[in-house]
C-alpha positions in Angstrom: -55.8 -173.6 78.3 -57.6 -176.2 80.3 -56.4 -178.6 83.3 -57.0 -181.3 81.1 -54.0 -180.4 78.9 -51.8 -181.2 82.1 -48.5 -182.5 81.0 -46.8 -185.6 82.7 -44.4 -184.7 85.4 -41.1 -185.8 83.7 -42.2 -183.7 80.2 -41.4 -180.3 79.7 -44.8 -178.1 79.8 -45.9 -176.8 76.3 -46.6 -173.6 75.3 -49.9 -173.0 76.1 -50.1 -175.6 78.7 -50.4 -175.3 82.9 -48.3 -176.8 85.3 -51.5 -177.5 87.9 -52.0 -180.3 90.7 -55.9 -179.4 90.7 -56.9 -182.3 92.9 -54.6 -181.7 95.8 -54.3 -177.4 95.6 -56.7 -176.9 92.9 -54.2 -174.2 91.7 -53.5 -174.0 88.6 -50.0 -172.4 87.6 -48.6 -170.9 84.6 -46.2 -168.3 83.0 -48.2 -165.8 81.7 -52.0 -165.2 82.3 -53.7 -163.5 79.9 -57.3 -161.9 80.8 -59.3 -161.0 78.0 -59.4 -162.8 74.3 -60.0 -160.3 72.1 -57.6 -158.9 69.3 -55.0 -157.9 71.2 -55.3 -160.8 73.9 -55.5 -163.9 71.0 -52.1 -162.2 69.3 -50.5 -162.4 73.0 -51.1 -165.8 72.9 -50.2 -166.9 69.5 -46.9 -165.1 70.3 -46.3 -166.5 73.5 -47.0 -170.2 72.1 -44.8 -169.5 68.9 -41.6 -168.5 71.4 -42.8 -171.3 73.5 -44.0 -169.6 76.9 -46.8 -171.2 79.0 -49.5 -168.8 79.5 -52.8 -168.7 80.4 -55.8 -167.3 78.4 -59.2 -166.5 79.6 -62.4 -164.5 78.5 -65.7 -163.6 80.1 -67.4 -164.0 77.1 -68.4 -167.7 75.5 -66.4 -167.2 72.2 -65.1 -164.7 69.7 -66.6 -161.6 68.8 -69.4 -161.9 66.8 -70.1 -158.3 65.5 -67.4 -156.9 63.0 -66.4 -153.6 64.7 -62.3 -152.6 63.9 -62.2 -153.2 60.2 -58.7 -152.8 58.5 -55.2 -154.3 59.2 -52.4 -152.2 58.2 -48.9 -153.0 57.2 -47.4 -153.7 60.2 -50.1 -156.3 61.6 -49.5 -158.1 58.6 -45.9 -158.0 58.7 -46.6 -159.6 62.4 -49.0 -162.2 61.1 -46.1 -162.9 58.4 -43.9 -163.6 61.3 -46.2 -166.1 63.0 -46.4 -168.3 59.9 -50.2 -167.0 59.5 -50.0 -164.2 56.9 -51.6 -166.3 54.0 -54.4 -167.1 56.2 -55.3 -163.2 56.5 -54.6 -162.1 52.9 -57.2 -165.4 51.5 -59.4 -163.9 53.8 -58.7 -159.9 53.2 -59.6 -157.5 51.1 -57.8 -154.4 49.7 -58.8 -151.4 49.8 -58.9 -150.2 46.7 -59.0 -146.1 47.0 -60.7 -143.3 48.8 -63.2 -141.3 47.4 -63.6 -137.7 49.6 -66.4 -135.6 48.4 -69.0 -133.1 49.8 -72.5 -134.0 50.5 -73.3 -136.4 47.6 -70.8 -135.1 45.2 -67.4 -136.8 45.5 -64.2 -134.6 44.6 -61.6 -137.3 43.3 -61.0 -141.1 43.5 -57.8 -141.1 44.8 -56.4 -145.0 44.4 -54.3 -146.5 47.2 -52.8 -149.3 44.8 -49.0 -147.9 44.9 -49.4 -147.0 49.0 -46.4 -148.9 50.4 -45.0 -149.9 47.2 -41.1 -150.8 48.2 -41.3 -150.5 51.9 -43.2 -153.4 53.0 -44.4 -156.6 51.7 -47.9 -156.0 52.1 -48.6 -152.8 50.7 -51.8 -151.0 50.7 -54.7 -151.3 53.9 -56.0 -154.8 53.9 -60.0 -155.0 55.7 -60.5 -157.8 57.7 -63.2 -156.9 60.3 -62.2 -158.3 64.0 -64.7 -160.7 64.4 -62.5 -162.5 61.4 -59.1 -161.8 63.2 -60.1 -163.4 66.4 -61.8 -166.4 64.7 -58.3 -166.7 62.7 -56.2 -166.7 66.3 -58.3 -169.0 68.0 -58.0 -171.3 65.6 -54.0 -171.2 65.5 -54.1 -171.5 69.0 -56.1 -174.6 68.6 -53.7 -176.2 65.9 -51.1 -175.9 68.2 -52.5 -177.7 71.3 -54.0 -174.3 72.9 -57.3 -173.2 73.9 -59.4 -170.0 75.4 -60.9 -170.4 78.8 -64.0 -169.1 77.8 -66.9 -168.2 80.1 -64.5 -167.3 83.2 -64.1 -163.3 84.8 -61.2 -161.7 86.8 -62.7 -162.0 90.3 -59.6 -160.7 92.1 -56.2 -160.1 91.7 -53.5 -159.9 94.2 -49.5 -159.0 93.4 -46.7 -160.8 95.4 -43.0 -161.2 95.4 -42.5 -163.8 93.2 -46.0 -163.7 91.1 -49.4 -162.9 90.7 -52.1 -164.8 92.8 -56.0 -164.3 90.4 -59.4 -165.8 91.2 -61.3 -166.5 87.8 -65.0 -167.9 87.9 -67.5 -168.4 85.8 -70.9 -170.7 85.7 -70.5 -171.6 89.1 -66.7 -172.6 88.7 -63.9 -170.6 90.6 -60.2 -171.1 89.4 -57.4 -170.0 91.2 -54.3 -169.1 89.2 -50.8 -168.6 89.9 -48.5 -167.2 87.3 -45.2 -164.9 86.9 -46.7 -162.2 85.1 -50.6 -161.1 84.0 -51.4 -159.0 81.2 -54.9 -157.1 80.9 -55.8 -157.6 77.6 -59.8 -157.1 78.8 -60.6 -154.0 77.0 -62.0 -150.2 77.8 -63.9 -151.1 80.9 -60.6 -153.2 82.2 -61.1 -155.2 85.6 -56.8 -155.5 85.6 -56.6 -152.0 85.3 -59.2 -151.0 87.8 -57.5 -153.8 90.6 -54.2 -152.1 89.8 -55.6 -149.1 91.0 -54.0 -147.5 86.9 -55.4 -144.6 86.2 -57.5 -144.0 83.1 -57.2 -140.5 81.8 -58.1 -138.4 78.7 -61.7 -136.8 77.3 -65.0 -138.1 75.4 -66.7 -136.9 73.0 -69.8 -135.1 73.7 -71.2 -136.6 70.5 -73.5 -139.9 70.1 -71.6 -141.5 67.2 -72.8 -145.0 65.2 -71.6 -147.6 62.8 -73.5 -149.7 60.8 -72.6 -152.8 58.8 -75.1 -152.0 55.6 -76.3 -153.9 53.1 -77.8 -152.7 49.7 -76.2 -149.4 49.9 -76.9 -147.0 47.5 -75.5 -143.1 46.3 -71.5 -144.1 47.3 -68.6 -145.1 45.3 -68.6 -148.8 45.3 -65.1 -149.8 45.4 -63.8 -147.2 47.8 -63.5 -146.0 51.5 -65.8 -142.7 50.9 -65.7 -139.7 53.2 -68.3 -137.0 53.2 -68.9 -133.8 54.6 -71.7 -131.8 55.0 -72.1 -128.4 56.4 -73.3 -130.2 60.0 -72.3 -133.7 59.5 -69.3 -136.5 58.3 -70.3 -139.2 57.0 -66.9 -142.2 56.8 -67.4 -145.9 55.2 -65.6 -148.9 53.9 -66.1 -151.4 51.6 -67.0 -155.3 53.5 -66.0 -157.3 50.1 -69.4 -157.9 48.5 -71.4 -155.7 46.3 -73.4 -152.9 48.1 -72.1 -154.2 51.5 -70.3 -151.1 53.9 -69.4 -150.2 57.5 -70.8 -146.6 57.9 -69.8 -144.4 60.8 -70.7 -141.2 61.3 -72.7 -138.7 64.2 -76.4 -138.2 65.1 -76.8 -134.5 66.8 -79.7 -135.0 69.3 -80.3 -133.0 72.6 -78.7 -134.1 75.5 -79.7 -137.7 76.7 -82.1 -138.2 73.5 -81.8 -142.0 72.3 -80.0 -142.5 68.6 -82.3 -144.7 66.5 -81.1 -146.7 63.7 -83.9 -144.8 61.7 -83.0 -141.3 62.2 -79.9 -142.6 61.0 -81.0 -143.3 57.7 -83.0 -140.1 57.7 -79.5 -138.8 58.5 -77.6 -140.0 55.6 -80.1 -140.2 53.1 -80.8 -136.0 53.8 -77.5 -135.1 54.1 -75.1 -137.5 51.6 -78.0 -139.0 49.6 -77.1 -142.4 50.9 -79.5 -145.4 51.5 -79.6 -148.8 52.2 -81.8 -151.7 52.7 -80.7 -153.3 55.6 -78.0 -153.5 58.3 -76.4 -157.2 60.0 -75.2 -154.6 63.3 -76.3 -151.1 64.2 -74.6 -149.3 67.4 -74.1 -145.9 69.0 -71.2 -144.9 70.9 -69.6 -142.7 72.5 -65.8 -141.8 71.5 -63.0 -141.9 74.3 -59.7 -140.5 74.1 -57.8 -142.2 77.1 -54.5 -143.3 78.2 -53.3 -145.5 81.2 -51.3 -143.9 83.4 -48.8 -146.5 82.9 -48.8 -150.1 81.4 -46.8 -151.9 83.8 -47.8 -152.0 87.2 -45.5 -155.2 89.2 -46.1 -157.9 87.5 -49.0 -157.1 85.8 -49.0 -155.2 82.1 -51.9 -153.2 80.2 -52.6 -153.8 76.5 -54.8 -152.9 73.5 -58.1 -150.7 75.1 -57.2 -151.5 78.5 -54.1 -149.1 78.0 -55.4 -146.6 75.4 -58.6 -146.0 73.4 -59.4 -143.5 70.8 -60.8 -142.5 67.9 -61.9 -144.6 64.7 -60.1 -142.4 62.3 -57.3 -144.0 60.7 -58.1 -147.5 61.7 -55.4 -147.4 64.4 -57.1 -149.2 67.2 -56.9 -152.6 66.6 -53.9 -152.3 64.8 -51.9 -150.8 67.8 -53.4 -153.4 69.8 -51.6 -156.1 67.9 -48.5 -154.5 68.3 -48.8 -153.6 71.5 -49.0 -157.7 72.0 -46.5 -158.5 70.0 -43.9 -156.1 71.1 -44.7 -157.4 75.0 -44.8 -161.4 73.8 -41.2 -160.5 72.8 -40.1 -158.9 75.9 -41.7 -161.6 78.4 -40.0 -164.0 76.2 -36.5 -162.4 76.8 -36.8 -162.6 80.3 -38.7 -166.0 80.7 -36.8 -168.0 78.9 -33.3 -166.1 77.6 -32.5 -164.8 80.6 -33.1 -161.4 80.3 -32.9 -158.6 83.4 -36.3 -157.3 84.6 -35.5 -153.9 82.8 -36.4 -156.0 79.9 -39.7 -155.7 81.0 -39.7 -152.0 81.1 -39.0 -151.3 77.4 -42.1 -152.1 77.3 -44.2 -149.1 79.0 -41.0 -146.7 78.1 -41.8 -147.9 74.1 -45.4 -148.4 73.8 -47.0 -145.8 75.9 -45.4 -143.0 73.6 -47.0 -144.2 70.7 -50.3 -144.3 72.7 -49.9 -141.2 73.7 -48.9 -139.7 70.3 -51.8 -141.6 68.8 -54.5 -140.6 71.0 -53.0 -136.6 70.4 -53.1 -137.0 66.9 -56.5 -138.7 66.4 -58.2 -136.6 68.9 -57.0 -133.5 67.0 -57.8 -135.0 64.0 -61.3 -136.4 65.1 -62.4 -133.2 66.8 -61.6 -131.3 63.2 -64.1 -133.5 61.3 -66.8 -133.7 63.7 -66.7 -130.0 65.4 -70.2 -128.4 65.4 -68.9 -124.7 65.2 -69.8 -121.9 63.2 -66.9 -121.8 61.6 -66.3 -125.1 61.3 -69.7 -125.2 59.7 -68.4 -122.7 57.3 -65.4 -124.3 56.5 -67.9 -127.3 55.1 -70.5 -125.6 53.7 -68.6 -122.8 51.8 -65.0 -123.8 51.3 -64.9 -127.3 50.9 -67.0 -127.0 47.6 -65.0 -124.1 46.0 -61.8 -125.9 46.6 -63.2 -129.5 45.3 -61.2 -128.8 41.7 -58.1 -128.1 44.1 -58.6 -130.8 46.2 -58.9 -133.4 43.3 -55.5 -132.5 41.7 -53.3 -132.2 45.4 -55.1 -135.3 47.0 -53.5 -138.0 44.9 -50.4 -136.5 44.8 -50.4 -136.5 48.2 -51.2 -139.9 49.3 -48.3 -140.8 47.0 -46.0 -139.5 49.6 -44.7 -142.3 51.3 -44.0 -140.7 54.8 -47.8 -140.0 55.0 -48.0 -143.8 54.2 -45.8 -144.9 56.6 -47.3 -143.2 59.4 -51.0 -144.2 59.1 -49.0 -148.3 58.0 -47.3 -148.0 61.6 -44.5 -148.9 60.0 -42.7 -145.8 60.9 -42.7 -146.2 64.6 -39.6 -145.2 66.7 -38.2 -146.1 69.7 -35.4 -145.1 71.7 -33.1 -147.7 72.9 -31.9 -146.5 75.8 -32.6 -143.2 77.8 -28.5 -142.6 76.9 -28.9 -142.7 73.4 -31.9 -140.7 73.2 -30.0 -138.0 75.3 -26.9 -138.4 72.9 -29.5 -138.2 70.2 -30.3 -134.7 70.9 -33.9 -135.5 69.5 -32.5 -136.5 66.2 -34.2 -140.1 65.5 -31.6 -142.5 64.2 -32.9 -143.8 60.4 -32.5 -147.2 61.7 -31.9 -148.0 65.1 -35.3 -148.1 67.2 -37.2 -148.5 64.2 -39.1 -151.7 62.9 -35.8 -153.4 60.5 -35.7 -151.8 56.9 -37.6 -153.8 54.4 -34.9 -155.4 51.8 -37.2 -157.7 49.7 -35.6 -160.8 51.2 -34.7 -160.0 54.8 -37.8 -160.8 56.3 -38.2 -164.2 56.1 -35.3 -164.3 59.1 -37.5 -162.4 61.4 -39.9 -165.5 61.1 -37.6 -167.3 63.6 -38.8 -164.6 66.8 -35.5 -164.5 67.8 -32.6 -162.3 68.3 -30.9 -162.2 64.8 -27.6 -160.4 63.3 -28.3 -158.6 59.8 -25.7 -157.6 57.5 -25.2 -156.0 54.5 -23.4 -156.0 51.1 -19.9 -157.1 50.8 -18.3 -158.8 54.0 -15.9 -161.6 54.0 -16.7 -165.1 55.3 -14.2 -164.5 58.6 -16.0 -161.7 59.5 -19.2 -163.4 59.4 -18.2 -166.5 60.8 -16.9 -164.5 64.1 -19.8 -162.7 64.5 -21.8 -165.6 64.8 -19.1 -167.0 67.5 -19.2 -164.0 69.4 -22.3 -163.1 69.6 -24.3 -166.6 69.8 -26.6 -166.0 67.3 -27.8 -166.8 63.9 -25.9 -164.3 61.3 -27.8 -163.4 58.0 -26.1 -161.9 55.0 -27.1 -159.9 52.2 -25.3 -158.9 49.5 -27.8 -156.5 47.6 -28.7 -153.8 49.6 -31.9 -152.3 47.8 -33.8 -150.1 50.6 -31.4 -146.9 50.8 -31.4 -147.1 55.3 -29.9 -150.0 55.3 -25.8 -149.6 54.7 -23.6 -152.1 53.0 -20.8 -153.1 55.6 -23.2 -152.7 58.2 -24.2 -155.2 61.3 -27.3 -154.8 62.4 -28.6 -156.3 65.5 -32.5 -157.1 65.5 -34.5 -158.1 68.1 -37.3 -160.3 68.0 -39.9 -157.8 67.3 -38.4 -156.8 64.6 -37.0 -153.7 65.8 -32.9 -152.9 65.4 -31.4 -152.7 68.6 -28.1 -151.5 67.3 -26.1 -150.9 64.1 -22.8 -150.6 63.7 -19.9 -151.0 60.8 -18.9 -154.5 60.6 -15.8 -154.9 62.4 -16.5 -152.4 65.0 -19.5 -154.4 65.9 -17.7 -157.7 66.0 -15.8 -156.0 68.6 -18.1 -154.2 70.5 -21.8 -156.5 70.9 -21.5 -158.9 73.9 -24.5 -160.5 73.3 -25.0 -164.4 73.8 -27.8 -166.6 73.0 -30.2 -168.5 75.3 -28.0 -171.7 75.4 -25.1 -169.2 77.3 -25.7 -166.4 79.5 -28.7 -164.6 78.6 -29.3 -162.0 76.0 -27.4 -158.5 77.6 -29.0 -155.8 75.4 -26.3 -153.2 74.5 -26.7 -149.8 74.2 -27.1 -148.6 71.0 -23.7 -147.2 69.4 -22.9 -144.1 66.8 -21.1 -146.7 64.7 
């Protein structure tokens, strides 16, 4: 946002606009500042502006990304794009990926196809590859469409927390901005400056290994239309199609001794002796190495963490990005709540309480997973060298039966995500996670398009008379949807279900009982009060 988009005293701000009286104060002042315009920081923003929240974004950088790094959008991103009106946007741009293709050395075992992954349990089934670069460029154009803009060019210089707000310095090219708003989020990535003013700290491991990626044209010795994963007895090798012909993102490791520099040739000596893979030529080459961290927590006062600022992990699985987004999402919703329905501040604390867990769980099961494909052992060299060939027949016929399974789907989608409502009901729970309640709302071919609205929404389903419906919408305050086919088998007929803007279900309960029992009103009466989730 710039000053320049100043609205007139008697107006209402925008979304995406600041209040600011820069020539008497020069203090600018806003809802939300967002530092860092990456991924996770752009979908903040395009949230915030879609609920209507002023904010504040800002970048060190001069523009978008320009390298391609994070690569593939799951289900759940999309289903979030879908929500802010942008979903056709991504899929004209996407492309599916079509299968995976494991093998050993040059030899793949099977092509296992992912065209039925997700089939009935989301509207965008399958793993979509749109590389970030593309994502950001996508964002900052919405936000443009809409009135909004990126202060690019301008760093967090300081940051100080106070009663009421937060109080930031941001400068760049000579130019020094101070900025007032209610809430900050650090959306600026591994090496956060939020994080490290909060005094948040960082923890986890990284990987001894120098890892790289390259973006490779005129690839040779892979399957073409596939994500291909190879193993040799020392090495992995891990790519994805980019769309065109002979065009994939390779990742894999370089052993070299200790402090020895990786070269983009003894890469290609690399891949070409081990997988028999070549290539003529590569748009980005980079080495890194991999963390597996976790803030210590993601809200600190009034300032929150998000995206790599609050966890970063491995590349396996093509989480990273994706949790970003969600993380942004999920905390768009929540400031929303309390900014402009009236919300409490423990509003505010779902947040940590429901996306560090899935940090947490991530980083645990990507680290276990990553240090399995990449461990250097003896016996892990075994493993490679002498089992994985005898068992390629095996692993041809189990592997596609597998990935069929649509719990495994769901999972690596992040469309299975839970969490719990309330510290009660997860003690009344006794561990058991509710099919429903805490998790992202039951796909039912036609419910979604309600969820477009970002608001608080009551669901029900199959038969219910028109009374019924007609008092929940009195008594709660807010918009009632019915459907009468019930097609996914966790959703109930003669069930109320209570969603929140995210997307999540707050509640469920049997119709009448819910009538009864939700005292929730909408942002024209007394704030949204979030029950507890019931038994009903």
């Amino acid at each position: 946002m710039t000053p320049e988009m100043t609205p007139r005293p008697e107006q209402e701000p925008a979304a995406g606009t600041l209040t600011t009286d820069v020539l008497t104060t020069g203090i600018l002042t806003t809802d939300v500042l967002i530092v860092g315009a990456g991924p996770t920081g752009l979908m903040l923003a395009a949230c915030l502006q879609r609920l209507g929240v002023r904010f504040l974004i800002a970048d060190a950088k001069h523009g978008p990304t320009r390298e391609s790094r994070a690569l593939a959008l799951q289900a759940r991103s999309l289903e979030i794009y879908d929500q802010l009106g942008l979903v056709q946007r991504v899929l004209e741009q996407a492309a599916v990926a079509p299968a995976i293709a494991p093998g050993y050395r040059e030899h793949p075992f099977a092509t296992v196809s992912f065209g039925d992954l997700g089939k009935g349990v989301t509207p965008f089934p399958g793993i979509h590859i749109l590389e970030q670069s593309r994502n950001e460029r996508l964002l900052v154009a919405a936000l443009e469409e809409r009135g909004g803009s990126v202060l690019w060019g301008h760093e967090l210089l300081s940051l100080e927390q106070g009663e009421g707000g937060v109080t930031a310095r941001l400068g760049g090219d000579g130019d020094v901005r101070r900025i007032e708003a209610r809430y900050l989020v650090g959306a600026d990535g591994a090496s956060s400056t939020v994080r490290e003013f909060s005094g948040i700290p960082f923890d986890g491991v990284t990987n001894p290994d120098t890892f790289y990626v390259a973006d490779a044209r005129g690839v040779t010795g892979l399957v073409e239309d596939a994500v291909n994963l190879r193993f040799s007895a020392g090495d992995f090798l891990l790519t994805f199609p980019q769309g065109a012909v002979g065009h994939h993102r390779l990742i894999g490791v370089v052993r070299t001794p200790d402090g020895e520099q990786v070269t983009e040739e003894e890469t290609r000596r690399t891949v070409a002796r081990e997988f028999g893979v070549g290539y003529r030529d590569s748009s980005w080459f980079s080495t890194y190495r991999v963390h597996h961290r976790v803030a210590a927590r993601f809200r600190s006062g009034r300032v929150f963490l998000a995206g790599d600022a609050a966890h970063v992990h491995s590349p396996v699985g093509a989480q990273g990005m994706n949790t970003g987004l969600q993380d942004a999402h999920g905390l768009a919703c929540a400031l929303a709540d309390v900014l402009l329905r009236g919300s409490g501040d423990e509003r505010l604390d779902r947040y940590d309480a429901e996306r560090r867990p899935v940090a947490l769980r991530l980083v645990r099961t990507t680290d276990r997973l990553f240090s399995t494909i990449t461990a250097d052992s003896s016996f892990a060299r075994v493993i490679r060298a002498g089992v994985l060939p005898r068992l390629a027949p095996l692993l041809g016929w189990v592997l596609p039966r597998l990935a069929r399974r649509a719990k495994l789907y769901e999972y690596v989608s992040q469309i299975r995500i839970h969490y719990w409502m309330s510290a009660d009901a997860r003690r009344r729970a006794k561990g058991r996670r509710d099919r429903l309640i805490g998790r992202r709302l039951a796909w039912n071919e036609d419910n979604f398009a309600a969820l477009r609205s970002l608001d608080w929404t009551v669901h029900v389903y199959g038969a219910a008379d028109q009374a019924s419906l007609d008092r929940m919408g009195r008594e709660s305050g807010l918009p009632v949807h019915h459907f009468e086919t019930v097609r996914n088998p966790r959703l109930v007929g003669g069930q109320a279900v209570l969603v929140r803007p995210d997307g999540f279900v707050q509640d469920a309960r049997k119709l009448p009982a819910a009538v009864a029992d939700w005292a929730v009103h909408s942002a024209r009466g007394r704030g949204v009060r979030i029950p507890a989730p019931g038994t009903g």
